[in-house]
Structure formats: structure tokens, C-alpha cells
C-alpha positions as CSV (number, residue, x, y, z in Angstrom):
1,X,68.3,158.6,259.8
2,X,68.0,156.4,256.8
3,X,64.7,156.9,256.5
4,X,65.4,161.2,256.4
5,X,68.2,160.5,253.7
6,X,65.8,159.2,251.2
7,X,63.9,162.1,251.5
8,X,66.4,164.3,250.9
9,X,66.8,166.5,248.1
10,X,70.3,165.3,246.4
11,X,71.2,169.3,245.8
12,X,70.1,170.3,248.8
13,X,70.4,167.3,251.5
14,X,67.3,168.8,252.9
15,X,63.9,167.3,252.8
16,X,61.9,167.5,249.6
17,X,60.6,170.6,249.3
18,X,57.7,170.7,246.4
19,X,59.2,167.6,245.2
20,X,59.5,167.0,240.9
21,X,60.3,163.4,239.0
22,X,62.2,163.7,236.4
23,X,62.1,161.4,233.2
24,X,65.3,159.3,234.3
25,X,62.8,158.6,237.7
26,X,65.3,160.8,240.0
27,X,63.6,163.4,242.3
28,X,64.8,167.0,243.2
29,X,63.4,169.7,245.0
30,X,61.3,172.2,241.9
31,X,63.6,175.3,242.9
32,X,66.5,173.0,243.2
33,X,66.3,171.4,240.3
34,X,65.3,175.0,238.2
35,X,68.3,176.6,239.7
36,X,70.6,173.8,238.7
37,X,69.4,174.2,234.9
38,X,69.9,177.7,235.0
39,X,73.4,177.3,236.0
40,X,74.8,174.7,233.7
41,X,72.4,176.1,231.0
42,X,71.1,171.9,230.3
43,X,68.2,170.2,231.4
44,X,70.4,167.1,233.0
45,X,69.9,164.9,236.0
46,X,72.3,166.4,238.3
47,X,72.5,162.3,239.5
48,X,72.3,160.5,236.4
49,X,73.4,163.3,233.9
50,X,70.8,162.1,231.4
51,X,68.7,164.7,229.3
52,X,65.1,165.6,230.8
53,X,63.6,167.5,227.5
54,X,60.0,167.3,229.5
55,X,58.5,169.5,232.0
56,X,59.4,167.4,235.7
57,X,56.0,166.6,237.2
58,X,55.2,167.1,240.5
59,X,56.0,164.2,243.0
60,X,52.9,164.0,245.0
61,X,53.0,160.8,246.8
62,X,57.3,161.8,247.6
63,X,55.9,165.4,249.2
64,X,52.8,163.9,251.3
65,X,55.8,161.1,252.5
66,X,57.9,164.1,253.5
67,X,54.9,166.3,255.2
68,X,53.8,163.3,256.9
69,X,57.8,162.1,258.2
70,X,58.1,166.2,259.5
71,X,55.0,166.1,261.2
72,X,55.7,162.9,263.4
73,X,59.6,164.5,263.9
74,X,57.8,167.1,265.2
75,X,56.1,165.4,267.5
76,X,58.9,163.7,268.9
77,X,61.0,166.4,269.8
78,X,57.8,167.7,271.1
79,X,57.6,164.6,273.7
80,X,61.7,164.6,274.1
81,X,60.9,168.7,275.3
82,X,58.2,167.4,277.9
83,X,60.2,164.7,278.9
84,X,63.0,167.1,280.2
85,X,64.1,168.6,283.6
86,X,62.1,172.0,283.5
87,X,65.4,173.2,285.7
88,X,68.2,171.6,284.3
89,X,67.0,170.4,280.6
90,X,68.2,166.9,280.9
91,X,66.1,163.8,280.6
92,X,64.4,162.7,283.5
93,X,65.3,159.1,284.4
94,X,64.8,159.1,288.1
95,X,61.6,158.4,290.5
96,X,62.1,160.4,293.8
97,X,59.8,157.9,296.1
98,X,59.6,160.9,299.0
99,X,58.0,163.8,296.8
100,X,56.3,161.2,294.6
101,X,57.7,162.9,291.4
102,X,59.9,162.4,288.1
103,X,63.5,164.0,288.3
104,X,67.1,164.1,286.8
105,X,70.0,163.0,288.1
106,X,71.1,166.4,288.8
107,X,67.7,166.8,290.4
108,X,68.9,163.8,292.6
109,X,72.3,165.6,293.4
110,X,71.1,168.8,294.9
111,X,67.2,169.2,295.1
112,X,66.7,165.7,296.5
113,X,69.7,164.8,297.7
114,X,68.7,162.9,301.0
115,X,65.1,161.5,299.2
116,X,65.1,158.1,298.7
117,X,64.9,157.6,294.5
118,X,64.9,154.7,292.1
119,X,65.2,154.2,288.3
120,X,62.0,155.1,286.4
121,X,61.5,152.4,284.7
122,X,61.6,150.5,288.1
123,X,59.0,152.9,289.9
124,X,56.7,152.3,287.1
125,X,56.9,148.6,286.5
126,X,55.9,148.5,290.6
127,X,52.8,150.8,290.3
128,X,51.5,149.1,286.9
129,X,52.2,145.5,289.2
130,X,49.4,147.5,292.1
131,X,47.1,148.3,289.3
132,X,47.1,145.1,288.1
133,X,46.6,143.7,291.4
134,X,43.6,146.5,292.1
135,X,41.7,145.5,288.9
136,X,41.7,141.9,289.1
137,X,39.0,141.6,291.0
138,X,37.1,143.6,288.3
139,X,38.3,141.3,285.9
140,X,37.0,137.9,287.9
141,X,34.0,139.3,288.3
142,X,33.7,140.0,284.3
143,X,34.9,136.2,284.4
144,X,32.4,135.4,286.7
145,X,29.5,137.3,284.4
146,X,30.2,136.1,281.1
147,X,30.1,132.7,282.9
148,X,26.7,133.0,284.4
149,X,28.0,132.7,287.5
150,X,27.7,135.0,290.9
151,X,25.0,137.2,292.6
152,X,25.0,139.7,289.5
153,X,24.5,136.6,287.1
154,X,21.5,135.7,289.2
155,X,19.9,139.0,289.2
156,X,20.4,139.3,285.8
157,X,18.7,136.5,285.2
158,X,15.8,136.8,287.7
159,X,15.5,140.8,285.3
160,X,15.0,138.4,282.4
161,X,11.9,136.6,284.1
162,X,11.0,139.4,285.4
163,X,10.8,141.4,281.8
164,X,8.7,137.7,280.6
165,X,6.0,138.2,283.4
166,X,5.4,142.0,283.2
167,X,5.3,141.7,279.4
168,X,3.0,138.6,279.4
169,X,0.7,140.9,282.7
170,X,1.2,144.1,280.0
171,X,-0.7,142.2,277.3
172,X,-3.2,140.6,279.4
173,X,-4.4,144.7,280.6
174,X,-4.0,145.7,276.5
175,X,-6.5,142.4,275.5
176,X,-9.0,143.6,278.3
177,X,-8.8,147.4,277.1
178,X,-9.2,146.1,273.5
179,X,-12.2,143.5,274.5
180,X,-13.7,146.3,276.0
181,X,-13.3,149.0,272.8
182,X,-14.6,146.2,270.4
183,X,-17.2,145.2,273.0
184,X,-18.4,149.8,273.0
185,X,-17.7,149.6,269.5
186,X,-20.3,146.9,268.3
187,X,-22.7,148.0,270.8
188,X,-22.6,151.5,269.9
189,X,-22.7,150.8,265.7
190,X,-25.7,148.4,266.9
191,X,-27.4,151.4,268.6
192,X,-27.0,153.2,265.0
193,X,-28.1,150.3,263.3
194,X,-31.4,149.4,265.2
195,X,-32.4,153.5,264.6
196,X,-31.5,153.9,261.1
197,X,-33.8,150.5,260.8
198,X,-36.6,151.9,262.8
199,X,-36.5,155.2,260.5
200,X,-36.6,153.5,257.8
201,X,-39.7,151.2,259.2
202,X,-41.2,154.2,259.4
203,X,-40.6,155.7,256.1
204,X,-41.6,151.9,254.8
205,X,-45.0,152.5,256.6
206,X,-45.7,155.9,255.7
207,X,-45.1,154.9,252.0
208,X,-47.3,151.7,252.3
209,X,-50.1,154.2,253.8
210,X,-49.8,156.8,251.0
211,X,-49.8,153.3,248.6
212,X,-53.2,151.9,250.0
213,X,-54.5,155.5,249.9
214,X,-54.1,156.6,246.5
215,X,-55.1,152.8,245.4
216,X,-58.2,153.2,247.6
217,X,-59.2,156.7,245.6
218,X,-58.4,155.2,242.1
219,X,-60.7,152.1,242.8
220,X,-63.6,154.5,243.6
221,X,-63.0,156.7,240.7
222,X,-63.5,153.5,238.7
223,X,-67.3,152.7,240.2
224,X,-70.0,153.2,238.1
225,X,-72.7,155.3,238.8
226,X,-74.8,153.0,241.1
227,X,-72.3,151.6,242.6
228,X,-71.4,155.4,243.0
229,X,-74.4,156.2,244.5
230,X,-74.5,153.5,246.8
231,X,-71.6,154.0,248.2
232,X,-72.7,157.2,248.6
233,X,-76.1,157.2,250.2
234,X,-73.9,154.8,253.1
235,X,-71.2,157.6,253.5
236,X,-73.9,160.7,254.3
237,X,-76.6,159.0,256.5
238,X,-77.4,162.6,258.0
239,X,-79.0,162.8,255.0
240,X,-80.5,160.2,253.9
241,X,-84.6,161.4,254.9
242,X,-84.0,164.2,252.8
243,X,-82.5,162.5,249.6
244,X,-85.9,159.8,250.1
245,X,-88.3,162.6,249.4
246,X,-86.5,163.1,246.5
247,X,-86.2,161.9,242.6
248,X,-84.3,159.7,241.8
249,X,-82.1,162.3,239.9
250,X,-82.0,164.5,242.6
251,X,-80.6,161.6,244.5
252,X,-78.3,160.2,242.8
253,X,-76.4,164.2,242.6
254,X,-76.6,164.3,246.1
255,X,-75.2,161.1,246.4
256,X,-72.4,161.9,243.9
257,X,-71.8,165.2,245.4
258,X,-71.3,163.4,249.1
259,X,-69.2,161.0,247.8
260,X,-67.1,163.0,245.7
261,X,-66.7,165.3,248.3
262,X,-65.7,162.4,250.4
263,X,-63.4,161.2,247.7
264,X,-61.6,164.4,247.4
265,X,-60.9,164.2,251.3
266,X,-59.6,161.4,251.0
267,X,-57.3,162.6,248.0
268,X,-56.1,165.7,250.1
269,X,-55.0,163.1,252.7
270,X,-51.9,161.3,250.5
271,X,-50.2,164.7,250.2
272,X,-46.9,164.0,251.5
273,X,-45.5,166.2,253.8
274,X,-43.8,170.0,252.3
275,X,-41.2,169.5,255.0
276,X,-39.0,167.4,256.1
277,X,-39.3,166.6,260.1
278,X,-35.6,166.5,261.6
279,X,-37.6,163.3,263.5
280,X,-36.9,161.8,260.3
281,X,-32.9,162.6,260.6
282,X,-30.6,159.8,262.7
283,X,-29.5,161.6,265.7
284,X,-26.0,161.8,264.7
285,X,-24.9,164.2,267.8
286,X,-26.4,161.4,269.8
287,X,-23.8,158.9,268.6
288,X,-20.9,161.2,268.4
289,X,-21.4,163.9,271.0
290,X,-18.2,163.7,273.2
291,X,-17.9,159.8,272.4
292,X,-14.7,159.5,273.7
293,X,-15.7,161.0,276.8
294,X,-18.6,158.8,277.5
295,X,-16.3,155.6,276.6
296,X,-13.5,156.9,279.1
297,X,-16.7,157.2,281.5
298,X,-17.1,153.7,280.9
299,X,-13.9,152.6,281.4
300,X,-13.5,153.5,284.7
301,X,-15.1,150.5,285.7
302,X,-12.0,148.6,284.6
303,X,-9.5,151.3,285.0
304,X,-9.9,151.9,288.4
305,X,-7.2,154.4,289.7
306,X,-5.0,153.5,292.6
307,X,-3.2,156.6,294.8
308,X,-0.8,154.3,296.2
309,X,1.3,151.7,294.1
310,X,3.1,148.7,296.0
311,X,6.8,148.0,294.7
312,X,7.1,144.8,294.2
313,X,11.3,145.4,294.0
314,X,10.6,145.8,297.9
315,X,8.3,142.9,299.2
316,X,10.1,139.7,300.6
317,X,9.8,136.6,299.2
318,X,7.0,135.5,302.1
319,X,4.2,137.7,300.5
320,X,2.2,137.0,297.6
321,X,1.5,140.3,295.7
322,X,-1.6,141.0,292.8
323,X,-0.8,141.3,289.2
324,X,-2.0,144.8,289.6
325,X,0.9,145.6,292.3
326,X,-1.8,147.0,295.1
327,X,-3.0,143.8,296.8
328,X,-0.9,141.6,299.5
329,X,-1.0,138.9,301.0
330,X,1.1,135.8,303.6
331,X,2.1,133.1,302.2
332,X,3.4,130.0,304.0
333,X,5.8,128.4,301.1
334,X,8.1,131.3,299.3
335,X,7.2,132.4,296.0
336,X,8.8,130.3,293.2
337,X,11.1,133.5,292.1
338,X,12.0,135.4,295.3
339,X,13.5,138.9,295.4
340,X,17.3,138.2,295.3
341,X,17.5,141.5,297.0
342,X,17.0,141.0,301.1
343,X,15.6,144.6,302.1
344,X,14.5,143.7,305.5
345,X,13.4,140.8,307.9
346,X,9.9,141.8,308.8
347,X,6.8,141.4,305.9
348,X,6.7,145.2,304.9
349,X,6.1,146.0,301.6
350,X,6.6,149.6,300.3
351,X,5.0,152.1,298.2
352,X,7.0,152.7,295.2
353,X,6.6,156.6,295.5
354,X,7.6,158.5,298.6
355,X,5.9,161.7,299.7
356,X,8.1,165.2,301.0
357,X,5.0,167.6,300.6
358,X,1.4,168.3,299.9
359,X,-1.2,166.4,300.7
360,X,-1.8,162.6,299.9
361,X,-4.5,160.3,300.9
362,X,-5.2,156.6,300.3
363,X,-7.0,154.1,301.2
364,X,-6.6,150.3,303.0
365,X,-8.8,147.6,303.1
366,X,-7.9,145.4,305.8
367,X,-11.4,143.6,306.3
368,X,-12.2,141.4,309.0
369,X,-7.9,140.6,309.3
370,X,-7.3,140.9,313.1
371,X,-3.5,141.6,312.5
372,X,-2.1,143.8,310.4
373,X,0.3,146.7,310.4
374,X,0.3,150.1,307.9
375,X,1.5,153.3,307.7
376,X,4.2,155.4,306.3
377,X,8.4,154.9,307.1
378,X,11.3,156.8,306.3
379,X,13.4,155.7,303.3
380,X,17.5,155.7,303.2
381,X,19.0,157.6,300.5
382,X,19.7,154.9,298.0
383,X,16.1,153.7,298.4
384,X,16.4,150.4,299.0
385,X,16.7,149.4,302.5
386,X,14.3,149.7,305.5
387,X,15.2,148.9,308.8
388,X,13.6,146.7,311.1
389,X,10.5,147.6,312.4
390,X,10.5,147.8,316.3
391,X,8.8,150.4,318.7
392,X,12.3,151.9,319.2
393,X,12.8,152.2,315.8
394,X,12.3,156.0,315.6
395,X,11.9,155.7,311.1
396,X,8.5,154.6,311.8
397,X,4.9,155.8,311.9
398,X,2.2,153.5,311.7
399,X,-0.6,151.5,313.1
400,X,-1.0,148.2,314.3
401,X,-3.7,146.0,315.5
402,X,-3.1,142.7,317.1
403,X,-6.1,141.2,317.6
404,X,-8.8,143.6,319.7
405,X,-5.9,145.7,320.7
406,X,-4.5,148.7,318.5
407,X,-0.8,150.3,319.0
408,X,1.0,153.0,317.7
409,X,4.2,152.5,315.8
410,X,7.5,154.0,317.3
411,X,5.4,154.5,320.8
412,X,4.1,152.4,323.7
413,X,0.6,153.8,323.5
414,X,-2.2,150.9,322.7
415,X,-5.7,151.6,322.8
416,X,-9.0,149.7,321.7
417,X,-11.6,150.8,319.8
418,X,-15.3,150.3,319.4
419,X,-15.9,149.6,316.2
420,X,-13.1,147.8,314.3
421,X,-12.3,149.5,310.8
422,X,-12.7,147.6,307.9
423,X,-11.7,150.3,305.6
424,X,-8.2,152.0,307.2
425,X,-7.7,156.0,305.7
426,X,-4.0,157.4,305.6
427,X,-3.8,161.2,305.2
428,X,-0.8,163.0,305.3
429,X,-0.5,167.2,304.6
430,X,1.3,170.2,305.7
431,X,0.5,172.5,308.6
432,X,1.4,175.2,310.1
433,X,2.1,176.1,314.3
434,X,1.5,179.1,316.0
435,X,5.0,179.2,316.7
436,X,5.8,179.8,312.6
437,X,6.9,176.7,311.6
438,X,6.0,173.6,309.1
439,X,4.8,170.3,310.0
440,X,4.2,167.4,308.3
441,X,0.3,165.6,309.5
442,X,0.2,161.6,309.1
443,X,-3.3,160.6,310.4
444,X,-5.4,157.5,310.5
445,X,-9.3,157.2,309.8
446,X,-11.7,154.5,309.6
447,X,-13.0,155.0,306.7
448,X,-16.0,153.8,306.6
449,X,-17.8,156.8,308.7
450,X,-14.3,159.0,308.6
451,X,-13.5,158.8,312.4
452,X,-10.7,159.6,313.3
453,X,-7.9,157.2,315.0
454,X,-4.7,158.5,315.4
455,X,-2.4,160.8,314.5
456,X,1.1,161.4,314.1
457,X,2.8,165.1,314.2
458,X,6.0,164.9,312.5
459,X,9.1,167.2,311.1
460,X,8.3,168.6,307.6
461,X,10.5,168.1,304.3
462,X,11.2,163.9,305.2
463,X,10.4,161.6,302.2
464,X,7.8,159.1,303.9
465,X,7.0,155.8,302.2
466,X,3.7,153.8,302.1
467,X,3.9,150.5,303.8
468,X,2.0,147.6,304.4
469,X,2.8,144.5,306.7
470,X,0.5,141.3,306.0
471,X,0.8,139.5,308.9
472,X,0.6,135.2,308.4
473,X,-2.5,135.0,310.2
474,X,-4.4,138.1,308.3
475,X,-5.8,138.3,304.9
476,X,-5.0,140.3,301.9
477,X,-4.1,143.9,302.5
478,X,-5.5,145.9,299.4
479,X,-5.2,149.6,298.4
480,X,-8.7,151.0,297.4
481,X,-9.1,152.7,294.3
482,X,-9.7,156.6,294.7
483,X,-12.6,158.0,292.5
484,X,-11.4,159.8,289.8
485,X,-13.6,163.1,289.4
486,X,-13.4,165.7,286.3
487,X,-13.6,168.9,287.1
488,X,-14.6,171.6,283.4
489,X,-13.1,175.1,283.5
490,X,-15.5,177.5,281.2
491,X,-14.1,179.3,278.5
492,X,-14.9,182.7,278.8
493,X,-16.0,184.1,276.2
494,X,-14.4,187.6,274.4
495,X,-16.2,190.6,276.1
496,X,-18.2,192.4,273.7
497,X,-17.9,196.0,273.5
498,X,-21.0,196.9,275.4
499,X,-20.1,194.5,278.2
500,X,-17.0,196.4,278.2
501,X,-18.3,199.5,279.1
502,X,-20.7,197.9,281.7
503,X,-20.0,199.7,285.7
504,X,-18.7,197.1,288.0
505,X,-20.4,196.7,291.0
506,X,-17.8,198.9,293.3
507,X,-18.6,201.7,290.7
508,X,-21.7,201.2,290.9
509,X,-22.3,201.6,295.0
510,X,-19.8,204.6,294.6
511,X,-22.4,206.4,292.4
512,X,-25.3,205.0,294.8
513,X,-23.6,207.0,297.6
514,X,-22.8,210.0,295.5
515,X,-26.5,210.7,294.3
516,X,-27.6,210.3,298.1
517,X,-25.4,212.8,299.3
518,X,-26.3,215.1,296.4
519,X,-30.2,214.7,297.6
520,X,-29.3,214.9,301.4
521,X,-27.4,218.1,299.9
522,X,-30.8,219.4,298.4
523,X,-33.1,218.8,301.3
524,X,-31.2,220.4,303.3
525,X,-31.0,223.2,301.3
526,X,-34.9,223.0,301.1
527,X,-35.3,222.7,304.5
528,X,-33.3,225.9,305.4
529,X,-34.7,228.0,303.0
530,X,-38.6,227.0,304.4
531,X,-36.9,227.9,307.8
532,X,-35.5,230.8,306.8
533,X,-38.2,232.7,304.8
């Protein structure tokens, strides 16, 4: 309340409303303060009595005090309001324990007369005591992380060794993808290279040939006229008994007019070419004709595609797994950084996609390995747990050989065959019954001559899993990359407006049949009239 009296008007004893300052310091209410001058007809302090001859400014810091003071009143009485009985308007200080509810004490004398109640305060120092109690294992397990300490400390260090290897494996695939690029790169600008060299071998040749040429013409220009002659009676030998009968004027024209002749030949020869040959051109379409195509061609060498992609989050620490997550293997001694996860006893190892529909197909390589195990399993819902694997074990459909003999998973059924696969096909696809209904296919091939081995004939919309089971006496079970084919779609072109107009072939028998029936039409015709007349 002390706080409300200093900001109160001194005329009014209300709170400052548009407060003013005066020159004396005091502050008043502006319609306070203006009536008050009116009526004693002097601008006085109504506190102070001393003389104000200015204008009173407006207090702003006083009025955002006093909005600010009435805003969290407000909001008080606001809470008080809430606070109260809703039946009898008075403040609610009791916990009935029966209903589980805040009430008054009149509440307590009629409503819940025979409840059992207790102060408020004392109901909620209990219940803040149980949550307390309920988080503190929360709060020793924070303890325990910010300690390093605990299972969760341990995974979250074995995610930070785990984030070093894949990032170290990442940039080991990025350095081959870049040898290779730099590799295509300088082989391909070599390729340029060695053909703009061998054009311009060419164009070196044909300008040492028009050289010699024109050097060879100017040389016999400069002869003199025996010389001349000589030369020429050696380069027309046809007629050489005709030029002896001759003078030896006669002879030497005849000569001259051989060798001239002969000269000018050779002239006519050194004319380059009007043209230019598009031989003489690199082959630029040659180099960049879909080059990035061609390159990707190339790269699938060493970017084989795999259908099926192991998880390595799901392989126990007894199995060694490739960098490239589709090869695995027994190993006697655990892996220096096992899972800390235990999914399962057995040596499975799981795809890391699961399949509901369509069709899916991969292949294993088992080799020579006379015991191994592979199929497909049903997950749990969170993913990450597969039970055992046992023939009663109804999650389960696979195939299994131990030794010569072969069994099916989740039956009794063994068989032998008589050639043993090295190359193990899983297909899996929807079908569907006489009877109307879905089914989901799982079959086994070897494929090698695509023979088939078993198959399996199972509900449709269940989320099956790859899996693979290395057993310690086998060798590495690998996933066999599919080939990856590209498949062009032609553009059709904009039909021109003749094509438009073009029959179709329907049309085109309907008018067939039409003009048949009109001639049957008109022999008949023909034929009746002969009969006729």
C-alpha cells in the first residue's frame, strides 16, 4: 500500500492519471492540477504553495510507473479470482485426498464432509517430495553422462568412432572417384592432343610439299636454254626419233614446248585446295558427344551397384564385415569395436532395408562355403531386434546348407541337390490366387543356370528383411552387384499438320470394308440386270 500512495495524485488520492511535474518538483494529475488553478485563480503548488509561472511538463517516467503498478494489480486480483471457491467465493485452502481436488473450508463442511482432506500446502509439499523422487533417476543418469560413465556414455562414444571410420572409408571412395576423373581427364585431353598434333603433321607436310614444288618450278625456269632442252629431250622420249630428223631449231622448240608443257603441269599441281576438307577440322563431337555419359559408362566398373545393403548396426561382434557393407565374414577373435547393441545370439546379419511389396531380387555369392544360411526374416516394430533363429521360429524364411545336405528354414524339409550353387538368387514379388487374394513369393535360384530351389508362399503386406548367417567354418558371404541398365524414352516429336490429318489404321480397314460392299453392291446389280434382260 505504500507503494500505491506514492503514486497517488495528492488532489485526488487516486493513481496518476496523465501525470504533470511542476517547477517546485511535486506531481499532480494534468486535470487535477488545471482544475485546482481555476479555482483559486493562482498557479500554486496545492503541496508546497509555491508559484509555478511555467507550463507543468508531462511526467513520463511517473505515468509508465503507474501503468505498469495497475497492470500487475490487475493481475493479481486476477489470480486471487481463480484462486477462489467457484461455489462459495472464498479461498481455497484445503486438499480433499478422496476426489483429488482443491476446496474451501465450507466445501469441507458440506460437499465433502466425510472425505478425508488436508491443508494445501501439505498436499503439495507431498506430491512435489514423489516428483522429486520420480526424476531422480533422470537426474543420475544426466550425472552419469556428463561423467562419461554408463551404457549411454559408451555408445556415445563407440558413435564417435564410428563417425572417424565412415568419414576416413567416405574419403577413401571420393580419392578413388577423383583418381579416376583425373585419370579420364588426362587421357581424354591426350586423345585431343595426339589429333590436333597429327592434323597439324599433316598441314606441316602438305605445306613442305607445296614448298619443294614451287622451288622445284622456279629452279627450272632459271635453266638456260641447253640445259632447257636437255632436260627436255629426257622428259618426251616418245618423241625423241622424230625431233632426230630434225634441225636443230626445230629441236630445241620441241624440246622447249615439252618441257614447258611439263613445267606448267607441274605449276597447276601446287594450287592449294578452294575448299577446306572438314578432314582437316578436330572432331570436336567426338570428344564431347555425351561425355558425361560415356565417363558414367566407365565408371561402372568401380561403381558397381548393390540391390541389397548389409547394416552393419545389426551384425554381432563375431563377423567381420567389408568397408563397402555387402561382404561378410567369421571371425574367431571379436572385432576390436563390437556393436554395444546385442540383437541376437546367432551370426545373422541384416539388410538395412526391408521389403512389404513389389518385386526385389539379389544376389549371393556363397562359393565353394559348405555352410551357410540366407534368406529373408521378419523385423519387430522398433527395428532392432531379431529373434533366434530355430526351425520353430515361425519369423523365418530361408535356406540352409550344412554340408551336402540343404534345409529349409522354419520347416523340417531337407533335401540334396546335384549341383551345389555357387551363386544363391533371392526373389521375392507379389501374386495373386485363384481364390482372389495377395501373396507375397520368396524363392531361391542357383544362379548360375537359374534353377530353381525352393520356394516359400507367404502372407502379403509383412516387411521382410535380407539376412545372411556366416557360419565359422564357411567363407565370406558377398552380395553381387546387379547390372545397372539404361533404358532411353524417345521424344516424340510435334505432329505436323499433314501427319495430323493422316487415317489411322481402324479408319482405314473401316473404308476397306465400305468400298467392298459398295462393289459387291454393283455386281450384284450387274449381275441381275444380265439376268433379267
Amino acid at each position: 500500500m505504500a507503494l500505491e500512495a506514492d503514486l497517488s495524485c495528492a488532489v485526488c488520492t487516486d493513481l496518476f492519471s496523465d501525470p504533470v511535474l511542476l517547477s517546485c518538483g511535486h506531481s499532480f494529475c494534468r486535470q487535477c492540477i488545471n482544475d485546482h488553478w481555476t479555482s483559486s485563480k493562482s498557479r500554486n503548488c496545492p503541496v508546497c504553495r509555491q508559484v509555478s509561472p511555467q507550463e507543468p511538463l508531462s511526467n513520463l517516467s511517473l505515468r509508465n510507473t503507474c501503468e505498469s503498478y495497475l497492470r500487475e494489480k490487475n493481475k493479481k486480483e486476477e489470480k486471487d479470482e481463480e484462486h477462489e471457491c467457484p461455489i462459495h467465493g472464498e479461498k481455497m485452502e484445503l486438499f480433499c485426498q478422496t476426489d483429488e481436488q482443491t476446496i474451501c473450508a465450507t466445501c469441507m463442511d458440506y460437499e465433502h464432509r466425510w472425505h478425508k482432506t488436508q491443508p494445501l500446502q501439505q498436499a503439495v509439499r507431498q506430491r512435489k517430495g514423489k516428483l522429486k523422487a520420480a526424476l531422480r533417476p533422470a537426474e543420475n543418469m544426466l550425472l552419469s553422462l556428463r561423467n562419461g560413465a554408463g551404457k549411454d556414455a559408451k555408445i556415445s562414444k563407440d558413435n564417435q568412432s564410428q563417425a572417424q571410420r565412415t568419414e576416413k572409408r567416405i574419403r577413401e571412395e571420393f580419392n578413388k572417384l577423383q583418381q579416376f576423373l583425373k585419370k579420364e581427364e588426362e587421357s581424354r585431353i591426350a586423345a585431343l592432343n595426339e589429333e590436333e598434333k597429327e592434323k597439324r603433321g599433316k598441314m606441316k607436310r602438305k605445306i613442305s610439299s607445296l614448298s619443294d614444288r614451287l622451288r622445284e618450278v622456279e629452279e627450272r625456269m632459271k635453266d638456260d636454254d641447253v640445259t632447257f632442252l636437255q632436260v627436255g629431250m629426257k622428259a618426251t622420249s616418245h618423241t625423241h626419233t622424230f625431233c632426230y630428223f630434225m634441225t636443230v631449231t626445230n629441236l630445241s622448240q620441241c624440246a622447249f614446248l615439252q618441257n614447258y608443257n611439263s613445267i606448267m603441269n607441274r605449276a597447276k599441281q601446287t594450287l592449294p585446295d578452294s575448299e577446306l576438307s572438314p578432314e582437316a577440322l578436330i572432331d570436336v563431337q567426338k570428344h564431347l558427344g555425351n561425355l558425361k555419359y560415356q565417363v558414367w559408362e566407365k565408371m561402372k566398373d568401380i561403381c558397381p551397384y548393390y540391390p541389397v545393403i548389409l547394416n552393419p548396426n545389426a551384425a554381432p561382434p563375431d563377423v567381420s564385415m567389408s568397408n563397402d557393407l555387402t561382404s561378410v565374414t567369421s571371425c574367431v577373435r571379436r572385432q576390436d569395436e563390437p556393436n554395444p547393441l546385442l540383437l541376437h545370439g546367432s551370426r545373422m546379419v541384416l539388410g538395412n532395408v526391408g521389403y512389404s511389396s513389389g518385386v526385389q531380387t539379389w544376389d549371393i555369392e556363397v562359393g565353394n562355403s559348405r555352410h551357410w544360411s540366407l534368406g529373408v526374416c521378419l523385423g519387430s516394430e522398433e527395428r532392432s531386434f531379431v529373434q533366434m533363429l530355430n526351425p520353430e521360429n515361425p519369423c523365418f524364411w530361408g535356406l540352409r546348407r550344412d554340408g551336402d545336405v540343404y534345409k529349409l528354414l522354419n520347416t523340417t524339409a531337407t533335401f540334396k541337390l546335384k549341383t551345389n550353387p555357387q551363386v544363391v538368387r533371392v526373389k521375392m514379388g507379389d501374386c495373386f490366387d485363384k481364390k482372389g487374394g495377395w501373396w507375397r513369393n520368396v524363392s531361391y535360384f542357383d544362379a548360375t543356370c537359374n534353377s530353381p530351389i525352393a520356394y516359400f508362399h507367404l502372407s502379403a503386406g509383412m516387411e521382410l528383411f535380407p539376412f545372411v548367417i556366416p557360419e565359422k567354418r564357411s567363407g565370406p558371404l558377398r552380395i553381387v552387384p546387379a547390372k545397372v541398365t539404361v533404358t532411353f524414352e524417345q521424344v516424340e516429336e510435334e505432329i505436323s499438320l499433314p501427319e495430323r490429318h493422316t487415317v489411322s489404321p481402324k479408319m482405314r480397314w473401316n473404308v476397306f470394308f465400305l468400298v467392298l460392299f459398295f462393289l459387291l453392291v454393283v455386281l450384284c446389280v450387274f449381275v441381275m440386270y444380265h439376268l433379267i434382260y
